[in-house]
N, CA and C atoms as a LAMMPS dump frame, in Angstrom:
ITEM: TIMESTEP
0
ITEM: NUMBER OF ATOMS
483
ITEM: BOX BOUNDS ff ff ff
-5.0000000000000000e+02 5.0000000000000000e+02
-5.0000000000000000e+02 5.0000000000000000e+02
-5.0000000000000000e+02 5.0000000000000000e+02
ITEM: ATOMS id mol type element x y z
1 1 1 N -121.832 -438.584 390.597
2 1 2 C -121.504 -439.98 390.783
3 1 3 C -120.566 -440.479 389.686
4 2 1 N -120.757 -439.884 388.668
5 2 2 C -119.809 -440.41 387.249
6 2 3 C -118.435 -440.166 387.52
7 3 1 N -118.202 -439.173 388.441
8 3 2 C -116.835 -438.804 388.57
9 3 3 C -116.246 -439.297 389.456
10 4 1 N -117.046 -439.71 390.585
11 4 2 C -116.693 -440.973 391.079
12 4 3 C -116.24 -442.429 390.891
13 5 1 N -117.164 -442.476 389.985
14 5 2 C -116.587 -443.933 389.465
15 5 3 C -115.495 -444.11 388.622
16 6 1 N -115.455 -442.719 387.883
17 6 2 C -114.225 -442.503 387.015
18 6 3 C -112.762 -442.551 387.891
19 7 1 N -113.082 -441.946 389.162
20 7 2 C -112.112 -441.879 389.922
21 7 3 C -111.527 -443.474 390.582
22 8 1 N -112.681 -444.09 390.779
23 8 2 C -112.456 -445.539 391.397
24 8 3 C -111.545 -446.261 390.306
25 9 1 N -112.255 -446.157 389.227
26 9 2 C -111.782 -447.147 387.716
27 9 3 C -109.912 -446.597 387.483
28 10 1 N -109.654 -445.514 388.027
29 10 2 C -108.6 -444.882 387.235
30 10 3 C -107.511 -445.122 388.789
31 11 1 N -108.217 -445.409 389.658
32 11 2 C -107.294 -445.619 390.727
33 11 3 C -107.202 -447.3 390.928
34 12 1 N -107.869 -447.982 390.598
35 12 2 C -107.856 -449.41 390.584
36 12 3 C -107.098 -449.752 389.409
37 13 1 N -107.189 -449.496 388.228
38 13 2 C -106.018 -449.517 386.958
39 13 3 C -104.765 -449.391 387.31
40 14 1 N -104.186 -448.491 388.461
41 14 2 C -102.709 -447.879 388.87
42 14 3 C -102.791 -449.167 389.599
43 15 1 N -103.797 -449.926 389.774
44 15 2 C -102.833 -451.023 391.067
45 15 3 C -102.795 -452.5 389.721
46 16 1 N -103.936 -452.723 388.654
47 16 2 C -103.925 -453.762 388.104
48 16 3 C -103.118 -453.989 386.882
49 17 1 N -102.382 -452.85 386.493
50 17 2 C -101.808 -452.353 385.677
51 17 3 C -99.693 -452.568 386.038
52 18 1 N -100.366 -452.605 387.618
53 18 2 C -98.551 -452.383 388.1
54 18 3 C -98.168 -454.095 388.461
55 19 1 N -97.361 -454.411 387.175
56 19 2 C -97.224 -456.253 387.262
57 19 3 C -95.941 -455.899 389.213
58 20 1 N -95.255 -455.253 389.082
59 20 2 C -94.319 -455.417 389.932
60 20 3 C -95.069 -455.762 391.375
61 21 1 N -95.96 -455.751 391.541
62 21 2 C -97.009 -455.616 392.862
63 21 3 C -96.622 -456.893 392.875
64 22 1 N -96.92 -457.738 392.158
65 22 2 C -97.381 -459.052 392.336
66 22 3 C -96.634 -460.324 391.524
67 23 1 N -95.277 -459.552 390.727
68 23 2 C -94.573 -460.53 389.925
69 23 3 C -93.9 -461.644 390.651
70 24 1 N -93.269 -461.785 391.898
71 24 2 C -92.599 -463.144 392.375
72 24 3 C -93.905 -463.839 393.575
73 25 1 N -95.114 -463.969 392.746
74 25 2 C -95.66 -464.53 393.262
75 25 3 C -96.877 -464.7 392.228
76 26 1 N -97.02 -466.27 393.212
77 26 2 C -98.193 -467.367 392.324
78 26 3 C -99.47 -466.631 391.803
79 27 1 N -100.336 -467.177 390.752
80 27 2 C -101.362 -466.588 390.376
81 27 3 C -102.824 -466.51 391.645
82 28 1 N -102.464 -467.38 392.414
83 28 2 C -103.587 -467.25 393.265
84 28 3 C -102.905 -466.143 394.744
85 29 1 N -101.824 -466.214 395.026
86 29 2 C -101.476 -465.42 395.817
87 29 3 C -101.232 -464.05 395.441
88 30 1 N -100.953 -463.351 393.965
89 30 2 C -101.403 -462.083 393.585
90 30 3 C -102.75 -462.161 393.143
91 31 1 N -103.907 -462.806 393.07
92 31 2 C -105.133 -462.474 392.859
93 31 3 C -105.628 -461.807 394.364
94 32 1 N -105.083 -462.685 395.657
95 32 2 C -105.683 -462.305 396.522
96 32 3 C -105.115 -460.902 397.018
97 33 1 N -103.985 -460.961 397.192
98 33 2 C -103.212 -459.459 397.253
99 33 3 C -103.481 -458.404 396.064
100 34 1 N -104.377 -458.607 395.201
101 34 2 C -104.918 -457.867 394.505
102 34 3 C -106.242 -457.348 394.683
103 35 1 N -106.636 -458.384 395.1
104 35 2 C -107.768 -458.445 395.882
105 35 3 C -107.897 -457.118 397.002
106 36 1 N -107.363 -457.247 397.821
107 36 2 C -106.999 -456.43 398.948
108 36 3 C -106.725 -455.133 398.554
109 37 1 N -105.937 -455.171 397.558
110 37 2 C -105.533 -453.56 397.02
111 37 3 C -106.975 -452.849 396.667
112 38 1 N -107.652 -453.31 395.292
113 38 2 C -108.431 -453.077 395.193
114 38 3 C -109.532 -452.725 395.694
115 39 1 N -110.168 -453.468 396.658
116 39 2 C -110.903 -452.891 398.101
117 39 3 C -110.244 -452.24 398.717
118 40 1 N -108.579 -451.739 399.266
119 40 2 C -108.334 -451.019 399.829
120 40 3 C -108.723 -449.593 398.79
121 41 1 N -108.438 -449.297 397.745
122 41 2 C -108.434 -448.987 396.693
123 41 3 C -109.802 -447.984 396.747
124 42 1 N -111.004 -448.823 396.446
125 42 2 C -112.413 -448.676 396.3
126 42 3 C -112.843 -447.769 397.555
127 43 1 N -112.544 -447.689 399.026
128 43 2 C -112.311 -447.318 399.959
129 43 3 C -112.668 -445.965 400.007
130 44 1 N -110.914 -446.264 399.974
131 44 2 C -110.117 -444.645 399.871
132 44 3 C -110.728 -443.632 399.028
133 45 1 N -110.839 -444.199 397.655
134 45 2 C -111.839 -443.057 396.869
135 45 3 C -113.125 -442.855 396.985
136 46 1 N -114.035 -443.877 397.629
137 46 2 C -115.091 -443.51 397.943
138 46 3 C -115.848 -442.469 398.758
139 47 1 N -114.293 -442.126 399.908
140 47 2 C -114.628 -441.265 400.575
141 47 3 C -114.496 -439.675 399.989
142 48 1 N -113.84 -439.826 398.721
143 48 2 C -113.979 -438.383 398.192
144 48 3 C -115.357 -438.191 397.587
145 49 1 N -116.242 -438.781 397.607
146 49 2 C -117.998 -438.662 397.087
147 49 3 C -117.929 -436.948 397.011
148 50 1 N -117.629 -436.817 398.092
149 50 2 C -118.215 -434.46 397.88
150 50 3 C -117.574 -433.964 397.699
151 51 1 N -115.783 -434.148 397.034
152 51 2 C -115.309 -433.374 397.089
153 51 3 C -114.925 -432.782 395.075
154 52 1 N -114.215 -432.148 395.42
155 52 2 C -113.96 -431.882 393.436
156 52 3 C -112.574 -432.971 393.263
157 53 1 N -112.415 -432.463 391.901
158 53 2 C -110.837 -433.531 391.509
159 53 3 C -110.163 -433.124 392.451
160 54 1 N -109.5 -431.909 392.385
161 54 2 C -108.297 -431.588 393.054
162 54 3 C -108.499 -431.358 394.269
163 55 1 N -109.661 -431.945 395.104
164 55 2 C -109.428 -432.035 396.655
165 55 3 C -109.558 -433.581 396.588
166 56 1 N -110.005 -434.342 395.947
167 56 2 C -110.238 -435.573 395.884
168 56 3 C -108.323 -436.255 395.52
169 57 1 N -108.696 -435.352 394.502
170 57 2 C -106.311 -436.252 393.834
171 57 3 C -105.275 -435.794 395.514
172 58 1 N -105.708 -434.55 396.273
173 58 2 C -104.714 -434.32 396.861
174 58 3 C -104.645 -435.317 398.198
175 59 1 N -106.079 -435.664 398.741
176 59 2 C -106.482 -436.24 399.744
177 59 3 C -105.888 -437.838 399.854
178 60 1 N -106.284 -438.168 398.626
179 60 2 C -106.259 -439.85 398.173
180 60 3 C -104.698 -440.696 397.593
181 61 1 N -103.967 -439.462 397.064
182 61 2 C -102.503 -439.716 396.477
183 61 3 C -101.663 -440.439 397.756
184 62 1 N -101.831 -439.765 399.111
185 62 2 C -101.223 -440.56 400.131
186 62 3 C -101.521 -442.171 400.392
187 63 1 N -102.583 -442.242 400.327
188 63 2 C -103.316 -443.172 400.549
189 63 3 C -103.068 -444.236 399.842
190 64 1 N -103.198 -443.895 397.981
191 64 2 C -103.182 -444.686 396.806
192 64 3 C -101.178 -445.57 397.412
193 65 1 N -100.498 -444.034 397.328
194 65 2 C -99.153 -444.981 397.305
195 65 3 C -98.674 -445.933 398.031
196 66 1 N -99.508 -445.738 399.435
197 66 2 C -99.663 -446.473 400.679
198 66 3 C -99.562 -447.986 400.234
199 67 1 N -101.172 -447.894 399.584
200 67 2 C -101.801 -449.228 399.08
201 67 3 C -100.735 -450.371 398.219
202 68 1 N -99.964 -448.971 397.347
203 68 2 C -99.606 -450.102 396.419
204 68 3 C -98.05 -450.147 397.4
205 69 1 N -97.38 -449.831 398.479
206 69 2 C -96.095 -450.099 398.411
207 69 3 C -96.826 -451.113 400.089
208 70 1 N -97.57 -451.05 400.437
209 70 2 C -98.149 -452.279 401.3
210 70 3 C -98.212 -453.595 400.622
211 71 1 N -98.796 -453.133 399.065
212 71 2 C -98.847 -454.299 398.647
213 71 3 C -97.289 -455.23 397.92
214 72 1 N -96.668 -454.319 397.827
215 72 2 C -94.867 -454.319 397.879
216 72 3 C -94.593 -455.519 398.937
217 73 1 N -94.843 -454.668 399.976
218 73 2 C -93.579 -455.275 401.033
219 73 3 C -94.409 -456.989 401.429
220 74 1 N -95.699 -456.981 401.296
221 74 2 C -96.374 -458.165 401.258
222 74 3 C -95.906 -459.108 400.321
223 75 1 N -95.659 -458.948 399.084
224 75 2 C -95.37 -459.375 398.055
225 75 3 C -93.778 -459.749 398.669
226 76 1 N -92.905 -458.748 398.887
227 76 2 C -91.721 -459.116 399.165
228 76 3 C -91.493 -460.563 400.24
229 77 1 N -92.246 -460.119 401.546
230 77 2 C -92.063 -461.29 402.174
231 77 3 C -92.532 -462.081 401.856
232 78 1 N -93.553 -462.383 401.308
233 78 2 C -93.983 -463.756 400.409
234 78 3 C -92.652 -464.235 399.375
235 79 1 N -92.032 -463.402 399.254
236 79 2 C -90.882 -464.18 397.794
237 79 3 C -89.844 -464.765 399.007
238 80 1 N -89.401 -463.668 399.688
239 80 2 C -88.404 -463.955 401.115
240 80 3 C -88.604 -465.538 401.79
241 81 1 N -90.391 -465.2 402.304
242 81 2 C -89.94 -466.517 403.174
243 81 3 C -90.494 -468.093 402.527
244 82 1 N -89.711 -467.791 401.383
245 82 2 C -89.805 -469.436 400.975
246 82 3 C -88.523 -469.391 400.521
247 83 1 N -87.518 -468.55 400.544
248 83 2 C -86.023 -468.679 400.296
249 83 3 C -85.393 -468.819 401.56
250 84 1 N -86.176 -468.312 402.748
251 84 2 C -85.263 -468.097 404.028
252 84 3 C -86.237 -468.405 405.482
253 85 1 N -85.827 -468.495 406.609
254 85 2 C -86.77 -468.791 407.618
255 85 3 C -87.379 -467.289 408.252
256 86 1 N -87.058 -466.746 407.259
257 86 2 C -87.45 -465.386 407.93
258 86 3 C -88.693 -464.76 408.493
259 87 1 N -89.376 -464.575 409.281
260 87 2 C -90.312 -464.345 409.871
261 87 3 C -91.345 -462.952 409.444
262 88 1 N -90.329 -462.492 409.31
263 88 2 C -91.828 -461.477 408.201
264 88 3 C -90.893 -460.06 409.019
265 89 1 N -90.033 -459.885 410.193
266 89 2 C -89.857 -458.786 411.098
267 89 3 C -89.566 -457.854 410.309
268 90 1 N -88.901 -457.751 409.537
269 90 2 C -87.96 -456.512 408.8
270 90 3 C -89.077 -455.826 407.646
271 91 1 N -90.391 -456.311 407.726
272 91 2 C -91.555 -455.953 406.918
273 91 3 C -92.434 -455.763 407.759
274 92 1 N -92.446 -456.308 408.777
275 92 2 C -93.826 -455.888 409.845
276 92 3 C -94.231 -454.635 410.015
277 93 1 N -93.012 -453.8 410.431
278 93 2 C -93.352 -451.914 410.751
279 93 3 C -93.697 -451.554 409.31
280 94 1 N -93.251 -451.84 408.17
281 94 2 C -92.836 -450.955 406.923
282 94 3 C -94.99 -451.239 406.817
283 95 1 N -95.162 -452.51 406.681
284 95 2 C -96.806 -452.914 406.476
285 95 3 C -97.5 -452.036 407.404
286 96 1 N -97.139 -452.019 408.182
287 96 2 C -98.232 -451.092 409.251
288 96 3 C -97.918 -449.946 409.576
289 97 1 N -97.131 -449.316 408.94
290 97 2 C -96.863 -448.101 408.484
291 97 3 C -97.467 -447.581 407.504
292 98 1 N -97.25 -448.366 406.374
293 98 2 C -98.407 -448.311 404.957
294 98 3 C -100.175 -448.578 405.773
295 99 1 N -100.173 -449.209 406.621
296 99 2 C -101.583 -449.716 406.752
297 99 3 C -101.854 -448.661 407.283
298 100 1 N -101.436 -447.804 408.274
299 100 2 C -102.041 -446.871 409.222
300 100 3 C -102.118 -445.236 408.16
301 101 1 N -101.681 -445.181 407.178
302 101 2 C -101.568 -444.421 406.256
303 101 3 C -103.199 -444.656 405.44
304 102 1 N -103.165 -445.89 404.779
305 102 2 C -104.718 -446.351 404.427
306 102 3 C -105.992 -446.385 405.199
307 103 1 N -105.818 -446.957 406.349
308 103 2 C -107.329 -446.845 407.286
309 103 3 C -107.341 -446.218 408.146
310 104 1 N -105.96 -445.556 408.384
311 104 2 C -106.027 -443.924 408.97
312 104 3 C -105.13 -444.164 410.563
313 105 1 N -104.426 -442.998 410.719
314 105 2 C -103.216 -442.461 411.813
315 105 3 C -103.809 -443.601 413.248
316 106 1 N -105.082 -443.048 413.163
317 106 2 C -105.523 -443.083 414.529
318 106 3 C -105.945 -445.067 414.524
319 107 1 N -105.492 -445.845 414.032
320 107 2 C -105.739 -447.578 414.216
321 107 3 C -105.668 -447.882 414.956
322 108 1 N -105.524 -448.71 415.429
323 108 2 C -104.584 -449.601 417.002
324 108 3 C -104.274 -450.849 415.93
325 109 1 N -103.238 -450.957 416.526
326 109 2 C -102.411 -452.355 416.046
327 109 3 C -102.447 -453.297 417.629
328 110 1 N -102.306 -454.747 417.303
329 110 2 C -101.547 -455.299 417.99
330 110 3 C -100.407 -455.384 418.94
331 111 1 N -100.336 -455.723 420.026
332 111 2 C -99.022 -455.419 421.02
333 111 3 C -97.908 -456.136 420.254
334 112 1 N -96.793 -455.82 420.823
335 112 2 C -95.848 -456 419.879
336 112 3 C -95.24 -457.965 420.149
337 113 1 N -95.929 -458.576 421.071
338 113 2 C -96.107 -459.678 421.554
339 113 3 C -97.068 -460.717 420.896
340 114 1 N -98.279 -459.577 420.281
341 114 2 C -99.502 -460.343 419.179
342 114 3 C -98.737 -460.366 418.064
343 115 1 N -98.243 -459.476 417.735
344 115 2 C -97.074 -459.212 416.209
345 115 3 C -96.324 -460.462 416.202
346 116 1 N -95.656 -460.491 417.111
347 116 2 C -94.369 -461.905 417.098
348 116 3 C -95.29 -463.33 416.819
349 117 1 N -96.54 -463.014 417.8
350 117 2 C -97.037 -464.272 417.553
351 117 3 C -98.111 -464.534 416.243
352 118 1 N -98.505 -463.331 415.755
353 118 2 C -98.61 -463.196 414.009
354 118 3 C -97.606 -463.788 413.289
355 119 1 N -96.534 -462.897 413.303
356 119 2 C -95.395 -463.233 412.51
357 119 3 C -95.396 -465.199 412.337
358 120 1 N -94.997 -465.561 413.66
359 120 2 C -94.663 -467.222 413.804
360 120 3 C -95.966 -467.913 412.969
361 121 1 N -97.059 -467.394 413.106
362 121 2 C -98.295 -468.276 412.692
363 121 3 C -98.59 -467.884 411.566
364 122 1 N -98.082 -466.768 411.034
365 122 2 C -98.546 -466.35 409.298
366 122 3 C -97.013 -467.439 408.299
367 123 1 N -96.237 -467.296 409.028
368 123 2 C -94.907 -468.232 408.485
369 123 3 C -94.955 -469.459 408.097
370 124 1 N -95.83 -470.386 409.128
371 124 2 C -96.397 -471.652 408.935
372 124 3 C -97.657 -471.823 408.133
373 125 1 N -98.344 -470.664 407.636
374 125 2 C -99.11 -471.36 406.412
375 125 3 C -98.628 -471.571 404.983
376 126 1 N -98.826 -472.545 404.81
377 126 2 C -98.249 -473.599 403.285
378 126 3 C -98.961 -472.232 402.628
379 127 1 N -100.162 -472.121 401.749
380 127 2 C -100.378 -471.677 400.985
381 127 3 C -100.389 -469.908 400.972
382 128 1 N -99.695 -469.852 399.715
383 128 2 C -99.579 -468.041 399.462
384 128 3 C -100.805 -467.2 399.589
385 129 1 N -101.748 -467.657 399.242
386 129 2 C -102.94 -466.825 398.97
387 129 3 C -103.693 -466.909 400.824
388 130 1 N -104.017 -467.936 401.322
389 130 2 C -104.018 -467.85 402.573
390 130 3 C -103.214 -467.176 403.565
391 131 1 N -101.761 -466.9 403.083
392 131 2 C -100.936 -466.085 404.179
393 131 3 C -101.588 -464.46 404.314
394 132 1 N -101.832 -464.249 402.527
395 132 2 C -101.665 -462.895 402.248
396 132 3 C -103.254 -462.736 403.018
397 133 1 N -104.541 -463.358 403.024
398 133 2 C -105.581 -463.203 403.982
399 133 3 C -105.337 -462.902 405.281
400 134 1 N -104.383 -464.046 405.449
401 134 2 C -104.478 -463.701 407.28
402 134 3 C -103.256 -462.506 407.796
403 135 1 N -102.556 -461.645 406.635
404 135 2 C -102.012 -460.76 406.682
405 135 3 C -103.415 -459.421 407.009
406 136 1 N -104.312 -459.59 406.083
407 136 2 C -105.161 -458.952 405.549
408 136 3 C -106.411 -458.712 406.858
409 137 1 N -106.453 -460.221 407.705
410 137 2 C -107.419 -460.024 408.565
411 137 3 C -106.504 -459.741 409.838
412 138 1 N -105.23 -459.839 409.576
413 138 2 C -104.562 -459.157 411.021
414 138 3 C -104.712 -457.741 410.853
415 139 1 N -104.509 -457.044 409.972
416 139 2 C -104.202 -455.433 410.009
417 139 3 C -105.703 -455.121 410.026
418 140 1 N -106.606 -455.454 409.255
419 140 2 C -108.25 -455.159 409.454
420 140 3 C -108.654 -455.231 410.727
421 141 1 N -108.257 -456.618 411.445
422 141 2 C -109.156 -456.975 412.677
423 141 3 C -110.307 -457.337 412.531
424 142 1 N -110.441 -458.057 411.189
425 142 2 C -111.692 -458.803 410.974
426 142 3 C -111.913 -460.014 411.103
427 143 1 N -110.718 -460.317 411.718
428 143 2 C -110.681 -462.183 412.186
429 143 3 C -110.84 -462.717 413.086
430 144 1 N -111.667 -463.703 413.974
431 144 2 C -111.704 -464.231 414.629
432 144 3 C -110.341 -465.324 415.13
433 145 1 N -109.64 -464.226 415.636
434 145 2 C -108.155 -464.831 415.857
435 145 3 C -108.257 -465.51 417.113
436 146 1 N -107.148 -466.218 416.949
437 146 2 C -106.972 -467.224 418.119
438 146 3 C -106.737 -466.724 419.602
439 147 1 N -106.6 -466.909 420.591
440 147 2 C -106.93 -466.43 421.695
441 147 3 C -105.267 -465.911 422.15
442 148 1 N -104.196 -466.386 421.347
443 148 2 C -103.061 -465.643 421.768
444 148 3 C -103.249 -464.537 420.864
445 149 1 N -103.595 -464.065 420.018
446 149 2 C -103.665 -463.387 419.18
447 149 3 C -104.81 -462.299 419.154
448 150 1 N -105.614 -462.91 420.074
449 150 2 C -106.626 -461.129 420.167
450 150 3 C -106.403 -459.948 420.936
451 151 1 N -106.503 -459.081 420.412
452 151 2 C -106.38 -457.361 420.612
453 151 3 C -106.208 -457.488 422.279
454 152 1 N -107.085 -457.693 423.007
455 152 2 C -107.369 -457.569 424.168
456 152 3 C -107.151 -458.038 425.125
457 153 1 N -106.45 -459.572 424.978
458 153 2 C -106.011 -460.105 426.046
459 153 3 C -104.368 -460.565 425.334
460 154 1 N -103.725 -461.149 426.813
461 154 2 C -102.597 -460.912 426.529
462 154 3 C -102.043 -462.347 425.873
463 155 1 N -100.945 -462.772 425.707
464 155 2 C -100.469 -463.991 424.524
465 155 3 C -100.877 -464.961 425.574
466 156 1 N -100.816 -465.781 424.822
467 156 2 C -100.776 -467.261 425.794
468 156 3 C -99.525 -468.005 425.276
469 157 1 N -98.526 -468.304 425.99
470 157 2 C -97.321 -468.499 425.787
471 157 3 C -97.382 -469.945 425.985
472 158 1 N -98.561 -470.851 425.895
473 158 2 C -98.238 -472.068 425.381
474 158 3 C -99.327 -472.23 423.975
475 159 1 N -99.532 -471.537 423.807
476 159 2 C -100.566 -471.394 422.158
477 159 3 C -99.474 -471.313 421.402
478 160 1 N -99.025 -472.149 420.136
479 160 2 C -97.67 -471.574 419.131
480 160 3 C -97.758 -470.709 418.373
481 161 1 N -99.449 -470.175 417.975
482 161 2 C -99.308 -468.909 417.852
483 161 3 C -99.799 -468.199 417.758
């Protein structure tokens, strides 16, 4: 178990340690995107519990870089769209590319119709630290999203979003 935790502590340092994650953004909107890393973080290494270092470093290194360049491109569009009306598109694949790397190949994402209507409704929240959540509960699927927006049924094209 010690080597476990050694492993957690030394992989959570690589994310609290790296200011660039989180430098063009507010103290409460990199706490929460830190937030996220970190549990993504805690995760990933937990699942090496049985293995040794070097099946544990080879398994988890994909994973780790995942985390922190997810937490990149999050960070990026957060600096982006308060300079521009930009909708998040040119970061959407790169995030869920990184995401499907972290909670694994086999995910399901959103139709590419829930995405657009993500995109429009993550754009319109005022606060940073709230966007980066409902970034967080779109790729999880731990949110009780709005009815254009769930997995399973299709948009509702008078919902805005």
């Amino acid at each position: 178990m010690y080597e476990l935790e050694r492993r957690i502590k030394r992989a959570a340092e690589s994310i609290l340690e790296n200011e660039s994650l989180t430098a063009a953004l507010d103290d409460d909107t990199a706490q929460e995107l830190v937030a996220w890393g970190l549990d993504c973080t805690k995760t990933v290494v937990q699942n090496t519990a049985n293995m040794n270092a070097a099946e544990a470093e080879e398994r988890i290194r994909p994973q780790l870089r995942a985390i922190g360049r997810l937490m990149r491109s999050i960070g990026n569009w957060m600096a982006a769209r308060q300079k521009t009306a930009e909708t998040g598109a040119p970061w959407l694949e790169d995030i869920l590319e990184q995401a499907a790397v972290i909670y694994g190949r086999d995910v399901s994402f959103p139709s590419i119709e829930q995405r657009e209507a993500f995109l429009h409704h993550v754009q319109s929240i005022a606060h940073g630290a709230q966007a980066v959540l409902a970034w967080r509960q779109f790729i999880e699927g731990t949110r009780d999203l709005p009815a254009s927006l769930e997995r399973d049924d299709p948009p509702d094209p008078e919902t805005p979003y």
